[in-house]
N, C-alpha and C positions, 0 to 999 in steps of 0.2 A: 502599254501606256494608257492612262484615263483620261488623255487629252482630248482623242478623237469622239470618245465614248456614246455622245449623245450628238452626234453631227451625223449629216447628210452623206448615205454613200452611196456611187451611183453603178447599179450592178446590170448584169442582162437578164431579169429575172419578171415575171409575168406579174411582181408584186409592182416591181418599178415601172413600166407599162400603164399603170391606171393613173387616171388624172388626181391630182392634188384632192378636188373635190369629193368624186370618189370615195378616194381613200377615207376623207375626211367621217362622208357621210355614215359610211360604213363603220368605221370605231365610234359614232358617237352611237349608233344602235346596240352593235356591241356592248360598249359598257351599259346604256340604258338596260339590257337583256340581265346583263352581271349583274350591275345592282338592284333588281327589281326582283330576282328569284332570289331561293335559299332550296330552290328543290335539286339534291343533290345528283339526280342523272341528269338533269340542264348544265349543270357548272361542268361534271365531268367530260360531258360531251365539248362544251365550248373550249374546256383547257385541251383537251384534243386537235380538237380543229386547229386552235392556237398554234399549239407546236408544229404539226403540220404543215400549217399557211407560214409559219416561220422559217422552218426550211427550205420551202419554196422559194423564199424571199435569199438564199444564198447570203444571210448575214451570220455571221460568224459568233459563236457564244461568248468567244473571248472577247469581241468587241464590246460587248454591253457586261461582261464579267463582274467589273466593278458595281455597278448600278444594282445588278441581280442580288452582289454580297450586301448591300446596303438596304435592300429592300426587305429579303430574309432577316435579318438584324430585328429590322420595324414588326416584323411578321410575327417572329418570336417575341418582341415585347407587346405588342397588340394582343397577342394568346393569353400572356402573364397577367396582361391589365386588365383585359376580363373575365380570367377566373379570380383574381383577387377580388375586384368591384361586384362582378354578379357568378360568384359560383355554382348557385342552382338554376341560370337562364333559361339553359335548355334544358331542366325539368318542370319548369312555367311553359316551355314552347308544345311538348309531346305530350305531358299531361300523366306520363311514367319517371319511376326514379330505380336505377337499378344502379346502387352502391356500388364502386371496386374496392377503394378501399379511405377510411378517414385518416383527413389530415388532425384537424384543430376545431372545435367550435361546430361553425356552421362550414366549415369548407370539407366537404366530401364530393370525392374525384369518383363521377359518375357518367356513365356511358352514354347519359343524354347532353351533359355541359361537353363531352370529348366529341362527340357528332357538332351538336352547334357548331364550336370552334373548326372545327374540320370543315363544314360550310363557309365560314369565315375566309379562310385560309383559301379553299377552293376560287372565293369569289375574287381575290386579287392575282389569284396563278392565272385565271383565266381572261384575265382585260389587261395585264401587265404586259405579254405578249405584243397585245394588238396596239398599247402604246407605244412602245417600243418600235415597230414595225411601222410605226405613220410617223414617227421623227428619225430614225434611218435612211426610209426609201422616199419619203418624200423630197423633192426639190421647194426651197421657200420661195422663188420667183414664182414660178411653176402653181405652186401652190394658190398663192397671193390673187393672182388670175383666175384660176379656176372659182375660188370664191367668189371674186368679183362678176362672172360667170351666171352664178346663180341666182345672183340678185344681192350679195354683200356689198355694202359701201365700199370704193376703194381704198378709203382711207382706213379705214377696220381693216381690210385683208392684207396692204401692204405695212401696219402695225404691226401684224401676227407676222407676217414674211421676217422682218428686222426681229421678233423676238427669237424667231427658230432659229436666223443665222447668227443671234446674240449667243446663242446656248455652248457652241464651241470659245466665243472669246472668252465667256467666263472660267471656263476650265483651263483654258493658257492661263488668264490672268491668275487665276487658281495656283497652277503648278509653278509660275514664275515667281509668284510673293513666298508660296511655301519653301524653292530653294531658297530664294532671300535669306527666309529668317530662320533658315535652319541652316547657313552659313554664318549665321550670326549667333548659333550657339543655342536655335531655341530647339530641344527636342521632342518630334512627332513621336518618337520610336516605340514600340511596347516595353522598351528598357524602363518609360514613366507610371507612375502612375497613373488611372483613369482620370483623376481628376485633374493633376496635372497637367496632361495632354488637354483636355478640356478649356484649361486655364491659358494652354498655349496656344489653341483655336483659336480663339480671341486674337494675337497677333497676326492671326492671316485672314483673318473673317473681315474685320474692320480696315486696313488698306482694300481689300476687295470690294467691299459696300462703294466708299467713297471712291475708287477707280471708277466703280460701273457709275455711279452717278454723274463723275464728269463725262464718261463716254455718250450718258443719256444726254444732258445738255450741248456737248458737241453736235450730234446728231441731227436735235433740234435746233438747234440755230441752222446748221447746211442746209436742213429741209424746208426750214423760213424762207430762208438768203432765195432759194429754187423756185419759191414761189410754190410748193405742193400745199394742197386742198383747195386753191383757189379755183379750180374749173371743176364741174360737173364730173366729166369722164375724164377718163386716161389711157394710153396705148401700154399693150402687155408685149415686151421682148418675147418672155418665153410663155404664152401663151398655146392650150394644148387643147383642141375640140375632142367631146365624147367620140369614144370606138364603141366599136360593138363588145370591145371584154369591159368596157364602163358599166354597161346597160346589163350584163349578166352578172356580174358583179354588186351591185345595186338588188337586182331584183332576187338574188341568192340571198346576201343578209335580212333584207325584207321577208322572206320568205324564213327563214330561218327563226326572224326575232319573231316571226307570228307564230311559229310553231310550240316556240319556248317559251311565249305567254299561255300559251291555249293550257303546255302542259303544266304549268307550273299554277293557274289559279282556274283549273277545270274542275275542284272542288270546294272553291273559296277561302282557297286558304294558300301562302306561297312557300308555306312548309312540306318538305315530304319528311311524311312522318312513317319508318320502317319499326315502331316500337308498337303500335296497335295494329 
């Protein structure tokens, strides 16, 4: 089921162990490293690590199954949309052109636009992981705290806390308006066509919008009624002090994203270029 898919589970595994913060600080480095190279033994090495550090973590593929097939989808239309838009990119990036073979015109499929896009491709396999992995193993109380923690407002970190625990009611509310209206005769099924099905999204998109919106003003009003943001501080239930696997943890991606800068712009350039 895609219900669970993008919610909180809580395992005995050394990924769950580290604080909210942490974890936090650690994927925004991460992606900073992914999106700042294009030098392909950096990417390869971090989608390694990924898979790796994601087994660790004891979450299961089929949990996120759905999310992966949706992302591959984007993946392969992000590929299509920039050989169409810029065919010869990565023959402007390496400064070689070695033809396979011609489509049309100006679109010939050459081994320098197939590397780029391979880069491309790289760059999402390898911080998709560590997404995934900080909205699984994190706890949103938990979380909320440790931010608070480091110097974020409480009112910023227990925001973010309610969006992450927001993330599973939308996929209830998701799966329960979708039986809805496909008791009522509308079909999802590949029996339609694409654009048909398209045309029948709309009937569940638009109850969903307006569910989440009343849920947003519920909310705000309870947390008015509560009196929150009127004081300076606040007490955290489930608040969690740095361990010592926080601090190695911490100073491993530090140490990591300094390595993947050094090699990726030690000749001034964040291309690796294997054609010259």
């Amino acid at each position: 089921m895609a219900v669970n898919m993008l919610a909180f589970v809580d395992r005995p595994s050394p990924i769950h162990r580290l604080s909210g913060a942490t974890k936090f600080l650690c994927f925004i480095m991460w992606s900073l490293a992914g999106m700042l190279t294009y030098d392909t033994r950096v990417l390869l090495f971090m989608l390694v690590a990924s898979l790796i550090i994601f087994t660790v973590s004891k979450i299961k593929v089929k949990e996120v199954s759905f999310v992966l097939l949706f992302i591959f989808l984007f993946l392969f239309l992000n590929d299509i949309a920039i050989f169409i838009f810029s065919p010869l990119e990565g023959v402007k990036i390496y400064g070689t052109k070695h033809v396979l073979f011609h489509i049309a015109g100006q679109y010939d499929v050459t081994v320098e636009q197939l590397f780029y896009e391979l880069n491309i491709t790289l760059k999402y396999f390898s911080i998709i992981p560590a997404a995934l992995l900080f909205i699984k193993t994190t706890n949103p109380s938990e979380f909320a705290s440790s931010l608070n923690r480091i110097g974020v407002s409480y009112r910023v970190a227990f925001a973010v806390a309610i969006a992450l625990r927001y993330i599973p009611d939308i996929q209830r509310d998701f799966q329960t308006i979708a039986h809805a209206q496909q008791a009522r005769g509308i079909d999802m099924s590949r029996k339609e066509t694409i654009f048909k099905r398209a045309k029948n999204a709309l009937a569940i998109v638009l109850p969903l919008i307006f569910s989440s919106l009343e849920r947003i003003e519920t909310i705000s009003n309870v947390m008015d009624l509560r009196g929150f943001g009127k004081h300076k501080k606040r007490t955290w239930y489930s608040a969690r002090p740095f361990k010592k696997s926080d601090y190695i943890a911490l100073i491993t991606v530090v140490a990591l994203f300094t390595v993947s800068m050094l090699v990726t712009f030690y000749d001034g350039s964040r291309f690796y270029n294997p054609f010259v």
